[in-house]
N, C-alpha and C positions, 0 to 999 in steps of 0.2 A: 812193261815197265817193272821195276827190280821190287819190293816191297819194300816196307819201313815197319819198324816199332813205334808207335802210337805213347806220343810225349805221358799223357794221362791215363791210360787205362794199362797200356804196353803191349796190349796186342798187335799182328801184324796187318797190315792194311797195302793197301795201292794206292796210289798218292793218284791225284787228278791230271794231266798232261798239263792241265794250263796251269798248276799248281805245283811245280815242281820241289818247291824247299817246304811243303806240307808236311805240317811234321804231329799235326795230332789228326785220329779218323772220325769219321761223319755220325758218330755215335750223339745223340744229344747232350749227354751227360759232359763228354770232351770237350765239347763244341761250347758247352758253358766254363767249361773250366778254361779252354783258350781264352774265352771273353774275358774269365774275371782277372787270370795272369795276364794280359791287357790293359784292365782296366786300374791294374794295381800298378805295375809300370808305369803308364801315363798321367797317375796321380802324384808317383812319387819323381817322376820328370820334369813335371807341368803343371808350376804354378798357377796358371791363368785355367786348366782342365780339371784344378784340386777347387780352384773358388769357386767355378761354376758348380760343380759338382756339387761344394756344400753348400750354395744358394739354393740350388735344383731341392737336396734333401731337405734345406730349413723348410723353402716354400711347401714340401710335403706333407710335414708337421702341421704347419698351418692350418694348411687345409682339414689335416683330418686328427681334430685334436683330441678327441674320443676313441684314437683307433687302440692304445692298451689298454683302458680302462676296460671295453666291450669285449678288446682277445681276451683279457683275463676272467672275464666275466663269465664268455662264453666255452672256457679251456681250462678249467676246474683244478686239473690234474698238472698243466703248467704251471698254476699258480703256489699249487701243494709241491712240486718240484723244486720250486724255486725257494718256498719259504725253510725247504730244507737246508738244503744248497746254502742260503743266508745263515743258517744256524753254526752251520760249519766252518765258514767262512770266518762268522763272531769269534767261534772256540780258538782258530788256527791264531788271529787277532788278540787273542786275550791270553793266549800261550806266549806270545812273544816276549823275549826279555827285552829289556831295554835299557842299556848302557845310560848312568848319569852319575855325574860324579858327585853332585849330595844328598841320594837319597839314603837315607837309614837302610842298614842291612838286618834281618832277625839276632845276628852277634852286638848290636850296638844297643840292644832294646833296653827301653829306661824300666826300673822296678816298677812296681805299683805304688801309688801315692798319689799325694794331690798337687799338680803343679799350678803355679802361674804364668801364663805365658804373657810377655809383652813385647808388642814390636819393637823391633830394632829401625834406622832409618835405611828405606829401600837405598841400596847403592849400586845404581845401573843390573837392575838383576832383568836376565834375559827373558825369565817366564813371568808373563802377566799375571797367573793364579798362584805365584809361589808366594811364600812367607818367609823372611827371615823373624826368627824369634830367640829370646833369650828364655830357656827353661831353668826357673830357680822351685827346689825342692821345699816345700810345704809340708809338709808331713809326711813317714811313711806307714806302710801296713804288715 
């Protein structure tokens, strides 16, 4: 029988006689990767194999509801891993600009002095935590 290239690793192999359209080799490593490109397929196919699926993983949870608290526990270096990784993650997050169209720019900045601010009434404004205000100058410095 003729050889083939091996979908995952790309080595060449002989396919099985009763397995003619085999297209990855008997390596374990392969043999999982066929499963998981399998199993990614049929989740994203098969509605009714994606629920089960995530019933199967909730019920998992359930059962073992202590299983990250104890890997982290016992996996030190995962956890110091990770709490880097999180730090960078924040930086990448806090670098980000962010388009809005009324926020004060460092060119609009008021002198120094003592203001008063008093609300204005809210009118349909989008952000829960925003303020509209009237700033009237009180003294300056």
């Amino acid at each position: 029988m003729q050889s083939k290239r091996c979908v995952a690793c790309g080595q060449a192999f002989h396919p099985r006689a009763q397995s003619p359209g085999q297209c990855y080799c008997s390596l374990p490593a392969c043999q999982r990767e066929r499963r998981r490109r399998w199993q990614r397929a049929r989740r994203h196919d098969d509605p009714a194999y994606q629920e089960n699926q995530t019933r199967a993983q909730r019920a998992w949870v359930e059962r073992h509801a202590d299983y990250w608290r104890e890997y982290r526990r016992t996996h030190p270096e995962y956890s110091e891993r990770n709490r880097v990784r999180q730090r960078v993650r924040d930086a990448r997050r806090r670098e980000r600009v962010l388009a809005r169209m009324d926020v004060s720019t460092r060119d609009s900045s008021l002198p120094s002095g003592t203001y008063r601010l008093s609300p204005v009434a809210a009118g349909g404004l989008a952000k829960m935590d925003a303020w509209t205000v009237e700033i009237a100058v009180l003294s300056t410095t």
